[in-house]
LONULO-681263 format. One record per residue: residue in three letters; x, y, z of N, C-alpha, C, O in turn. Coordinates in Angstrom, 3 decimals. Last residue first. Layout:
residues N
NODE   drenpa       n_px       n_py       n_pz      ca_px      ca_py      ca_pz       c_px       c_py       c_pz       o_px       o_py       o_pz
NODE      ALA          X          Y          Z          X          Y          Z          X          Y          Z          X          Y          Z
...
This chain:
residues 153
NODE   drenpa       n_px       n_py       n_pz      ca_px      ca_py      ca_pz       c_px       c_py       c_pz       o_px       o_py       o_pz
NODE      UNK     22.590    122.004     57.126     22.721    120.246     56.658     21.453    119.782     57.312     21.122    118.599     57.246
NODE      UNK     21.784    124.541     55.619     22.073    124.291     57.126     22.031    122.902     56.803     21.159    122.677     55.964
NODE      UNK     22.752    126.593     52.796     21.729    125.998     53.899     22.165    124.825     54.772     23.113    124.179     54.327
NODE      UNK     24.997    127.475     51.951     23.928    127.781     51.411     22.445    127.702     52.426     21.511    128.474     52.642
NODE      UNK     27.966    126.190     51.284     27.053    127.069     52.989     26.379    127.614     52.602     26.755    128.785     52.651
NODE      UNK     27.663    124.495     49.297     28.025    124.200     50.198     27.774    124.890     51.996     27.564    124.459     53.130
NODE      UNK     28.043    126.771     47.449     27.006    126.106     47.671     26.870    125.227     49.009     25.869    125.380     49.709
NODE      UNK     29.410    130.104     48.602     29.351    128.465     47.664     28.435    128.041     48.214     27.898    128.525     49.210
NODE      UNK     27.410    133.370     48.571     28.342    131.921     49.177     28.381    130.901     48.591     27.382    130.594     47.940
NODE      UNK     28.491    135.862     46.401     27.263    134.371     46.862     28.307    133.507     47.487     29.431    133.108     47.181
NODE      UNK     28.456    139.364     46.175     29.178    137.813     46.851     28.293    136.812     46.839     27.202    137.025     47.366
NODE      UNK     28.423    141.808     43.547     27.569    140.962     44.419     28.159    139.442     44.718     28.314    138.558     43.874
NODE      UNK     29.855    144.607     42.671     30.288    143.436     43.004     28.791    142.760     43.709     28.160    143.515     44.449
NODE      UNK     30.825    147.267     39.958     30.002    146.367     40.962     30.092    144.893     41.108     30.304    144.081     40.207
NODE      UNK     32.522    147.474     38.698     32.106    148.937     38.547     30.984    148.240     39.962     30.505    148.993     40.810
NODE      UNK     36.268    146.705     38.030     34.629    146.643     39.356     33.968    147.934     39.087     34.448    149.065     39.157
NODE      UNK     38.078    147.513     35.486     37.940    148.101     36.801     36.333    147.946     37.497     35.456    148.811     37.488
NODE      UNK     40.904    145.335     34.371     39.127    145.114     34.300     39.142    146.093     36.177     39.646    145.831     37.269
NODE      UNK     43.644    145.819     31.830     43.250    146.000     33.245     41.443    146.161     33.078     40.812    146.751     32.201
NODE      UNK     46.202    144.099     30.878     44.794    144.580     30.452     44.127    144.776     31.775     44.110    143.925     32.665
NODE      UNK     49.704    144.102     29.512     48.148    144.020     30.725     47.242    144.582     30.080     47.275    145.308     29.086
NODE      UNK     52.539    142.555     28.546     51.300    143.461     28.429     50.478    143.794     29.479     51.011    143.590     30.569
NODE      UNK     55.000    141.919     29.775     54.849    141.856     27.985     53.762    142.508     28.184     54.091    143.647     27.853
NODE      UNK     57.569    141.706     32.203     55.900    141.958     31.725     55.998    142.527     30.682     56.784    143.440     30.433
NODE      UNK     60.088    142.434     32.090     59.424    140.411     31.658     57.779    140.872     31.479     56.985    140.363     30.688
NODE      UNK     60.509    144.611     34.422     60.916    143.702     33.359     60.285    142.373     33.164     60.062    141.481     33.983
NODE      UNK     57.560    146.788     34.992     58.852    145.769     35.771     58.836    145.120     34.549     57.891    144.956     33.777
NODE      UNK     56.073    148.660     33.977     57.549    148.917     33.710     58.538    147.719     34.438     59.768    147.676     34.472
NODE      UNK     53.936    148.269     34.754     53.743    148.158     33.270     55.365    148.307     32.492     55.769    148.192     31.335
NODE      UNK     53.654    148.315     37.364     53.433    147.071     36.995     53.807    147.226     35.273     53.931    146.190     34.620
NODE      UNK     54.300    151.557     37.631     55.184    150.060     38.555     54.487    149.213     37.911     55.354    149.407     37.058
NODE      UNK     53.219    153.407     35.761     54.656    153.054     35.891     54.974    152.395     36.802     56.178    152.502     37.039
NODE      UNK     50.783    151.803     35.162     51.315    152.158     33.725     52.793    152.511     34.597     53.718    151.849     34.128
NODE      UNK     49.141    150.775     37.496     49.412    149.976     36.484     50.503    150.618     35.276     51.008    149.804     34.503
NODE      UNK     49.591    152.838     38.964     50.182    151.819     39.557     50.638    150.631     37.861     51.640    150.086     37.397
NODE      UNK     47.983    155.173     37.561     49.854    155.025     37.736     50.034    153.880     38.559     51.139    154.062     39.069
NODE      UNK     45.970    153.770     37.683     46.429    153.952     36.189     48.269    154.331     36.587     49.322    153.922     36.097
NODE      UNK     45.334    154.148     40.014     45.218    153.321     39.415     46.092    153.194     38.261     46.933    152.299     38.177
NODE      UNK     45.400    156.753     40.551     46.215    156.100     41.543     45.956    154.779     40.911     46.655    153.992     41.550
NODE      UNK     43.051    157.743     39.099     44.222    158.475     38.773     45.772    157.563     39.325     46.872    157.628     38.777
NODE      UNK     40.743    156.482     39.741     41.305    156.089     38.968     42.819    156.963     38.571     43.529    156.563     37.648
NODE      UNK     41.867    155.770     43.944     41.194    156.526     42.612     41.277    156.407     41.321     42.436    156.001     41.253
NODE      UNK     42.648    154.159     45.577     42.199    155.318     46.131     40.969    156.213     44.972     39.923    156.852     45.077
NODE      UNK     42.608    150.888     45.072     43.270    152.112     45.059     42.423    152.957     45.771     41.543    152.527     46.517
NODE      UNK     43.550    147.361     44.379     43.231    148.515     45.615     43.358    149.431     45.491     44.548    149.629     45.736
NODE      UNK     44.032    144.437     42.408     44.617    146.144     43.007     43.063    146.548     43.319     41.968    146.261     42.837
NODE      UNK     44.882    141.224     41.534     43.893    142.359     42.059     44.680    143.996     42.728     45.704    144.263     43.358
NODE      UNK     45.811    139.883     38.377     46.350    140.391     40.154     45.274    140.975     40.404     44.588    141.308     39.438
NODE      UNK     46.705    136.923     37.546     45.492    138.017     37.242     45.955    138.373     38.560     46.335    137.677     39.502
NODE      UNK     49.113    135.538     34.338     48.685    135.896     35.643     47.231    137.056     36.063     46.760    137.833     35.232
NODE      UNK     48.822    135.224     31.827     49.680    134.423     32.769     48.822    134.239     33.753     48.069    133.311     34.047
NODE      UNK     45.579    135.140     29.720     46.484    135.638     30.908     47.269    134.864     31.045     47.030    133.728     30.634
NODE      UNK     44.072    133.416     28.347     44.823    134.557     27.542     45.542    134.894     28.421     46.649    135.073     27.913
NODE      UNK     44.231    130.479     30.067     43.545    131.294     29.302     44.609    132.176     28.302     45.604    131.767     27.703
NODE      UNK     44.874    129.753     33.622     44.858    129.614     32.643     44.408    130.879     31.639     44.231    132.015     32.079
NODE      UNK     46.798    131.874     36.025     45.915    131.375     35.262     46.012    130.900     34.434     47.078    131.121     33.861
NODE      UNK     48.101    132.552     39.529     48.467    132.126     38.336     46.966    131.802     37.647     46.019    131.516     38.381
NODE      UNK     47.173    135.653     41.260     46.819    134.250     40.746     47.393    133.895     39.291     47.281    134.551     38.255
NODE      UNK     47.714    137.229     44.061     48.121    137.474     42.517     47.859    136.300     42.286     48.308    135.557     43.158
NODE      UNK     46.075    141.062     45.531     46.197    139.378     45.326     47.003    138.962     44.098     47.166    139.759     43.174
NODE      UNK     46.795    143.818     46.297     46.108    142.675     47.166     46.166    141.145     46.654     46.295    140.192     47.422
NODE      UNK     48.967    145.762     45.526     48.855    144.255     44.910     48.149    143.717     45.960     48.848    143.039     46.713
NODE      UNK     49.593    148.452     46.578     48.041    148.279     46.113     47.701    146.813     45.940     46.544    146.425     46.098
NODE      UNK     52.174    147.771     47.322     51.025    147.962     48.494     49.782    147.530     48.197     49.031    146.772     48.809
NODE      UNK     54.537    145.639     45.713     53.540    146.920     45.570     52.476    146.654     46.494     51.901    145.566     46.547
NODE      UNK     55.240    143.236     46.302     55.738    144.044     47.081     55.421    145.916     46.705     55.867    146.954     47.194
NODE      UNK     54.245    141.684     44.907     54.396    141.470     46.396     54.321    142.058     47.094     53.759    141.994     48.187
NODE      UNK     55.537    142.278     42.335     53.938    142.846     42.596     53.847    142.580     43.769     53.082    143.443     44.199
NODE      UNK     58.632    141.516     43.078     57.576    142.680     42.667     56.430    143.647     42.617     56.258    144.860     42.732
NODE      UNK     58.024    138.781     43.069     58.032    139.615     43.771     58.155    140.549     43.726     57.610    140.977     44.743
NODE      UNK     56.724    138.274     40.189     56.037    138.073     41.236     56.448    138.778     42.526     55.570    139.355     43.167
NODE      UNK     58.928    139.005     38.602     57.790    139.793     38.829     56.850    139.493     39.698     56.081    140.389     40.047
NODE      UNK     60.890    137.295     39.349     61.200    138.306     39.662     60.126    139.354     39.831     60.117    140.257     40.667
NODE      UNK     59.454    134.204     38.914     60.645    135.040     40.281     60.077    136.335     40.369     59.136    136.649     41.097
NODE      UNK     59.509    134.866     35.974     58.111    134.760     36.636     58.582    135.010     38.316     58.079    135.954     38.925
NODE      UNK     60.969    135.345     33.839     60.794    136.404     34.661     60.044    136.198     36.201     59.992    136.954     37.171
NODE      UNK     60.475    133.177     31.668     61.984    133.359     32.935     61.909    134.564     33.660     62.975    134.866     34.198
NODE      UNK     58.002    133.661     30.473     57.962    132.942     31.818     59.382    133.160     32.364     59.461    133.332     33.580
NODE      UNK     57.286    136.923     30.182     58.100    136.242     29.541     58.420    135.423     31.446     58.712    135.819     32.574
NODE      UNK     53.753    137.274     30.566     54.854    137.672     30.919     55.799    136.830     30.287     55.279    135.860     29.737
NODE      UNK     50.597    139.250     30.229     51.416    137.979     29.988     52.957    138.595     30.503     53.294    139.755     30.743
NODE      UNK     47.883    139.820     33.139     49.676    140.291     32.651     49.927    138.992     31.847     49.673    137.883     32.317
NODE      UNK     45.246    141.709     33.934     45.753    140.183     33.608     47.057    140.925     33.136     47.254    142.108     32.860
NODE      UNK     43.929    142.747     37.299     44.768    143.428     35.757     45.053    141.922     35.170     45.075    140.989     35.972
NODE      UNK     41.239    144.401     38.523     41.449    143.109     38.344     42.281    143.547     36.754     41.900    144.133     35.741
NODE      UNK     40.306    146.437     40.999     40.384    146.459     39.397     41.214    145.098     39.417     41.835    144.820     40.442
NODE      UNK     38.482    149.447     42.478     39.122    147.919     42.846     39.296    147.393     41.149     38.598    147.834     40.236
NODE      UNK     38.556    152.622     44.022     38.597    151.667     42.648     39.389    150.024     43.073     40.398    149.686     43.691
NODE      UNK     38.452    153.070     46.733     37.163    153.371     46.024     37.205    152.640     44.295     36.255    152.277     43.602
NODE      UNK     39.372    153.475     50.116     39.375    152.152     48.858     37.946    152.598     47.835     36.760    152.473     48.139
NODE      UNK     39.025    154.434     52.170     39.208    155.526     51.150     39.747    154.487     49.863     40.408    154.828     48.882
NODE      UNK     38.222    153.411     54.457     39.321    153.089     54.323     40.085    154.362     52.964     41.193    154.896     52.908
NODE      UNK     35.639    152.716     53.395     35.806    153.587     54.953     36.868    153.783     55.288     36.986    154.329     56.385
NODE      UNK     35.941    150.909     51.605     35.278    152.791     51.379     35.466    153.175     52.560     35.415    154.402     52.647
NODE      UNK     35.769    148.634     52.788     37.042    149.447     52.368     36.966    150.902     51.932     37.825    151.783     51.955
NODE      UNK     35.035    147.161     55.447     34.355    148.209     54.394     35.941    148.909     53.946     36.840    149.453     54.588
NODE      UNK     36.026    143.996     55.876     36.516    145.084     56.311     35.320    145.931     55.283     34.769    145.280     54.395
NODE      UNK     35.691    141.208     58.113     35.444    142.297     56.469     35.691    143.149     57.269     35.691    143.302     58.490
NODE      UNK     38.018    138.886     59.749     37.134    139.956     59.750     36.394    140.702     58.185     37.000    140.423     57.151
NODE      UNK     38.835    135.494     60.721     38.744    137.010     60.322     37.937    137.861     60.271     36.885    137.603     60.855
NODE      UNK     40.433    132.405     61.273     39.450    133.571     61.485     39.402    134.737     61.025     40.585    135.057     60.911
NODE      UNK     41.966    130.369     59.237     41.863    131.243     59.924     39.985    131.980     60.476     38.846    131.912     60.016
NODE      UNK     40.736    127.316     58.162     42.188    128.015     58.199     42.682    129.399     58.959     43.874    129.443     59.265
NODE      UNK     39.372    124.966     58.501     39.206    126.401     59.017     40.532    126.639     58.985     41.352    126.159     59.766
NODE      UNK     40.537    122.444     57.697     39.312    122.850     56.645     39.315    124.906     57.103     39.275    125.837     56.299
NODE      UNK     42.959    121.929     58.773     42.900    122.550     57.615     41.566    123.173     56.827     41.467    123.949     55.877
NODE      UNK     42.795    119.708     60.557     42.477    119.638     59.569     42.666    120.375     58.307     42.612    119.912     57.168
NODE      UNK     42.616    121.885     62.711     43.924    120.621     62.875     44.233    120.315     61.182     45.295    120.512     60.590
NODE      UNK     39.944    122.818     62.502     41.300    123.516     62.023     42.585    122.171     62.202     43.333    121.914     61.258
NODE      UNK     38.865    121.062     62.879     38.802    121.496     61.490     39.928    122.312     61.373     40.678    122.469     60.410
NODE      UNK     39.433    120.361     65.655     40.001    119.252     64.568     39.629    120.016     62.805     40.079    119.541     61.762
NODE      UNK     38.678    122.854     67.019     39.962    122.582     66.781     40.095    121.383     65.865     41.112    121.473     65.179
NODE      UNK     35.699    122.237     66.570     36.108    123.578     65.740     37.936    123.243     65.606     38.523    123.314     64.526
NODE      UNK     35.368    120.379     68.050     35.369    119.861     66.650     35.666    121.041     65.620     35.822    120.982     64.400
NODE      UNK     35.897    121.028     70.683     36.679    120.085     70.449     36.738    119.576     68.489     37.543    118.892     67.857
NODE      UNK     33.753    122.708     70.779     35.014    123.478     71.284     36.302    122.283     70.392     37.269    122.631     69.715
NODE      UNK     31.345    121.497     71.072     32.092    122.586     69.410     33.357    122.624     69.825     34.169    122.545     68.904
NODE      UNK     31.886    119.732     72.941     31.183    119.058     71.724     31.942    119.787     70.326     32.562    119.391     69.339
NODE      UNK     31.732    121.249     75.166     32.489    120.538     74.683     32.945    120.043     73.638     34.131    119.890     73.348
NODE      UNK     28.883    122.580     74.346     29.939    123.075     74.316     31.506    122.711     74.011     32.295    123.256     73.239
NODE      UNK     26.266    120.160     73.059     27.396    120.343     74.079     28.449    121.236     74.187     29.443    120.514     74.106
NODE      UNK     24.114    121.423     70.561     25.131    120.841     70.795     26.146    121.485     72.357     26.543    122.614     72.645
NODE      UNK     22.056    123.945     69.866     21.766    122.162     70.191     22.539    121.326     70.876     22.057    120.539     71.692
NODE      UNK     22.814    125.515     68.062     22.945    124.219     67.695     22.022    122.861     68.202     21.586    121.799     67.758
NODE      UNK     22.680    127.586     70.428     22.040    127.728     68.700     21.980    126.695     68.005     21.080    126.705     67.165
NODE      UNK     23.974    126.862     72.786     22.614    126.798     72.440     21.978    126.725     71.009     21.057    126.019     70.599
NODE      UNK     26.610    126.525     70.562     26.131    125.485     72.103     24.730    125.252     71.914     24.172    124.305     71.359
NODE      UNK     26.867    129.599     70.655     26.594    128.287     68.991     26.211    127.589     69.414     25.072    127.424     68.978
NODE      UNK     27.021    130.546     72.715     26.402    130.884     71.992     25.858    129.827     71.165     24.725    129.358     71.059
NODE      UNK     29.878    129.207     73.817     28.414    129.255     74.092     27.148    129.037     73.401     26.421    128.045     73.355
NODE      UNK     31.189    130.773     71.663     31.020    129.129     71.609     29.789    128.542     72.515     28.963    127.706     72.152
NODE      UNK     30.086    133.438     69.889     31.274    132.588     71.007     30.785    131.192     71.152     29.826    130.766     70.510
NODE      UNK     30.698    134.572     66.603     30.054    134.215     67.996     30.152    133.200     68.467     30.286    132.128     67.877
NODE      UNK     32.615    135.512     65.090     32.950    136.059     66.168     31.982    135.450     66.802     32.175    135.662     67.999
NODE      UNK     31.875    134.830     62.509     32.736    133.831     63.578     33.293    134.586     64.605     34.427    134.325     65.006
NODE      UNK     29.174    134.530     60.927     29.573    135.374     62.439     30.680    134.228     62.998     30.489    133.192     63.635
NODE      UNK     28.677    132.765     58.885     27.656    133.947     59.051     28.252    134.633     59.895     27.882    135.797     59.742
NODE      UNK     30.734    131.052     59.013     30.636    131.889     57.843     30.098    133.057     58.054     30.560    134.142     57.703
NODE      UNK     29.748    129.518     61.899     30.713    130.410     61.695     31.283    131.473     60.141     32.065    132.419     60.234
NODE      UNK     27.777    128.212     60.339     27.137    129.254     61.190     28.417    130.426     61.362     28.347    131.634     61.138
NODE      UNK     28.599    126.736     58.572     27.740    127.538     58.082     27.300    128.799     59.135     26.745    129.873     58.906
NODE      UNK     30.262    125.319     60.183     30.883    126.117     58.924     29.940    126.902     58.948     30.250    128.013     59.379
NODE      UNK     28.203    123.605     61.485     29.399    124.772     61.827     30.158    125.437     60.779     30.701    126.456     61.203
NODE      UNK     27.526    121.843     59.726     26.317    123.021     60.435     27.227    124.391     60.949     27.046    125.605     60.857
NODE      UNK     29.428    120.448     58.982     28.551    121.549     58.184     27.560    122.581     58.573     27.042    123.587     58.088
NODE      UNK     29.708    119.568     61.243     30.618    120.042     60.814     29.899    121.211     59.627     29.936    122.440     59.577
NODE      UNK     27.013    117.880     61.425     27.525    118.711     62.547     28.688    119.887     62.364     28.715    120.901     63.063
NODE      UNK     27.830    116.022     59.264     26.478    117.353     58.820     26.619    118.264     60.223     26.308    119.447     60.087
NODE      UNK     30.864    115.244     58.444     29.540    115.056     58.421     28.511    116.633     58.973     28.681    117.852     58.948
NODE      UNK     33.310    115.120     56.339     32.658    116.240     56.927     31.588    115.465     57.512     31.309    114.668     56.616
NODE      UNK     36.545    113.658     55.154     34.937    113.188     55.002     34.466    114.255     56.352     35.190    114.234     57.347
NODE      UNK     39.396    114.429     53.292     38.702    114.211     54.422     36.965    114.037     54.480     36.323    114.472     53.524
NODE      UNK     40.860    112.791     50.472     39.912    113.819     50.862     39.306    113.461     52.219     38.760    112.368     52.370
């Protein structure tokens, strides 16, 4: 395990909040030499800790209005084939192996519950090796940051 100290943590935390703001910026906001971020933002990433940059998106602005979380058991010699599969359905934003009652838990994206229910009942409920689903539809979401970027080191 790599070891962080509290300069590094300070940066996580700030880039969590806005990693669009520029390095300058953080410079003054920190305290710290420009040089200083420029050179320790590339070793986290070197590192792996920052893996990308990105953006949120509002997905209602997008016409994303049902979000739904499906569990699937599956007959494991399938597991290849249905994985790519769901890959390769549009709505499949995510797919996680699990423990529990589930194989697997995918996330879907839709438009509506009508565009829901046919993703799940004729493309996910008809690829071979999938034995069941149970589908959980977000009626509401609230994000907490880990603990870890909670407050400023």
């Amino acid at each position: 395990m790599h070891r962080f100290d509290d300069l590094d943590m300070k940066l996580l935390f700030e880039l969590t909040k806005d990693g669009s703001i520029s390095v300058p910026t953080l410079s003054k906001k920190l305290g710290i030499n420009a040089s200083v971020l420029y050179s320790r933002i590339k070793r986290l990433m070197k590192k792996k800790l920052i893996k990308k940059f990105t953006i949120v998106i509002d997905d209602s602005l997008l016409g994303i209005t049902v979000k739904a979380s499906v569990g699937i058991n599956r007959d494991p010699k399938s597991k290849e084939v249905i994985y790519k599969k769901l890959m390769d359905t549009p709505e499949v934003v995510s797919i996680s192996e699990v423990t529990g009652r589930f194989d697997m838990m995918i996330k879907i994206f839709t438009e509506n519950l009508e565009t829901l229910h046919e993703i799940v009942i004729e493309k996910i409920g008809k690829i071979e090796g999938i034995q069941n689903t149970e589908t959980f539809v977000e009626l509401q979401r609230t994000d907490k940051d880990p603990v870890y970027l909670t407050k400023k080191q």
